[in-house]
N, C-alpha and C positions, 0 to 999 in steps of 0.2 A: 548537216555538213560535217564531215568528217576533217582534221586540220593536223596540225603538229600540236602535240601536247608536253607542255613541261612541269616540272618539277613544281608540288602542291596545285596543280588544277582539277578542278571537279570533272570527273568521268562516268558514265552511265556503262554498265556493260549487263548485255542481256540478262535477263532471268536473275542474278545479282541484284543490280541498284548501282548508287550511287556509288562512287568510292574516288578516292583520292591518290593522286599518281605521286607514287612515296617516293620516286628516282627512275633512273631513266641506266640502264645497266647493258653491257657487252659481255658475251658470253661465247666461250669458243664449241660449238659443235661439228663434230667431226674436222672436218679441214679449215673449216670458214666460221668466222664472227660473225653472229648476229646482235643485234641493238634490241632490246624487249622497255618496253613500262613496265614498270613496279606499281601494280593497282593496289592498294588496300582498303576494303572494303571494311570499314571503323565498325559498322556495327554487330558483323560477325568477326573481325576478325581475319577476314580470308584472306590472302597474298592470291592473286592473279599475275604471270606475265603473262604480258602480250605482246608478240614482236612487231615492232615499228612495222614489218611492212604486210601486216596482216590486219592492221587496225579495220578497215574496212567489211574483210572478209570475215570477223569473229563478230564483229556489228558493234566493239566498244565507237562510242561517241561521246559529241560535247551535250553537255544539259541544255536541254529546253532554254531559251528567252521568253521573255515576257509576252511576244507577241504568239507565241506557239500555246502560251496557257490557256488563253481563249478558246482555242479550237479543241483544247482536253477535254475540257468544263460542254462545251458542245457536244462532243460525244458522250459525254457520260448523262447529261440532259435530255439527250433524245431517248424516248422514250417508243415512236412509232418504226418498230424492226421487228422483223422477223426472225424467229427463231428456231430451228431446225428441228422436230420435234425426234429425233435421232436417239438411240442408246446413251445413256454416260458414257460410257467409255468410249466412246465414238465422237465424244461432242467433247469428250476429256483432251485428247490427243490433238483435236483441232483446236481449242483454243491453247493446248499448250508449246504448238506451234507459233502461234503467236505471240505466245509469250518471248518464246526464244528468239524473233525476232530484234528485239530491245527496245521498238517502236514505239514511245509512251502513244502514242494514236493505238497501234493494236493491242497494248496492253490494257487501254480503258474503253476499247470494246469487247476486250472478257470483263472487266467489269463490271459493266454498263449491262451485257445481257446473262451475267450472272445473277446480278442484283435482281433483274426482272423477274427470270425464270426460280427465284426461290421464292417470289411470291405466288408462284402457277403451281407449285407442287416443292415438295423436300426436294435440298438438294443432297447428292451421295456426299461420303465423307471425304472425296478427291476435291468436289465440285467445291466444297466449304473451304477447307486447304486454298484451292487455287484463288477462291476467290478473296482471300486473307493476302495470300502475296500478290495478285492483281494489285488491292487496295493499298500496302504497304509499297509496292513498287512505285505508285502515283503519288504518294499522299509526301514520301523521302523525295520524287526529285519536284513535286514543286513546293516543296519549302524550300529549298536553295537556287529554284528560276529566278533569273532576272529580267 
């Protein structure tokens, strides 16, 4: 569920992570005022805005609750999936789709069937990559679920 966010709340935004809404800012383009978040993302570093009325449409969200972490730990547990036996870079692209969704669910289904498939065969050096910020993406927002 997507809400109003203020000033110091924990924010997920796609393919990023976690970050922290450092102010809430008005900015005149061309004729008309827009209102943006001030995302900072602490551990790179990054300043994101994001305009209040696009929060939806960009996929920034609130973190995970407690009862959401259950259902992570479930997917990343299942083990009986199928997995497309497709090019890398074909299987690159789809899961990095998902990634950009922000969905920690479809982010810990590239992890869940990256982890498998490097036990079936190497994985390329994309596949190792992605599935380092899979892991990293999951591992930052449920340390801070509540």
């Amino acid at each position: 569920m997507v809400g109003e966010f203020k000033v110091g709340d924990m924010a997920v935004y796609p393919a990023h992570g976690v970050g922290r809404i450092a102010g809430i800012e008005t900015r005149k383009i061309g004729e008309s005022e827009h209102r943006f978040y001030v995302l900072k993302i602490e551990e790179t570093g990054m300043t994101i805005m994001v305009p209040t009325t696009n929060v939806r449409h960009v996929g920034l969200r609130e973190v995970i609750n407690a009862s959401e972490v259950d259902m992570v730990y479930a997917i990343l547990r299942e083990r009986d999936v199928m997995i497309d036996n497709q090019p890398w870079n074909r299987r690159y692209r789809e899961y990095m789709e998902k990634i950009k969704t922000g969905s920690i669910y479809e982010v810990a289904e590239v992890m869940r069937d990256l982890s498998i498939l490097r036990y079936r065969k190497e994985l390329s050096f994309g596949e190792r990559k992605m599935l380092d910020l899979a892991r990293s993406l999951i591992i930052k927002e449920l340390a801070i679920a509540e």
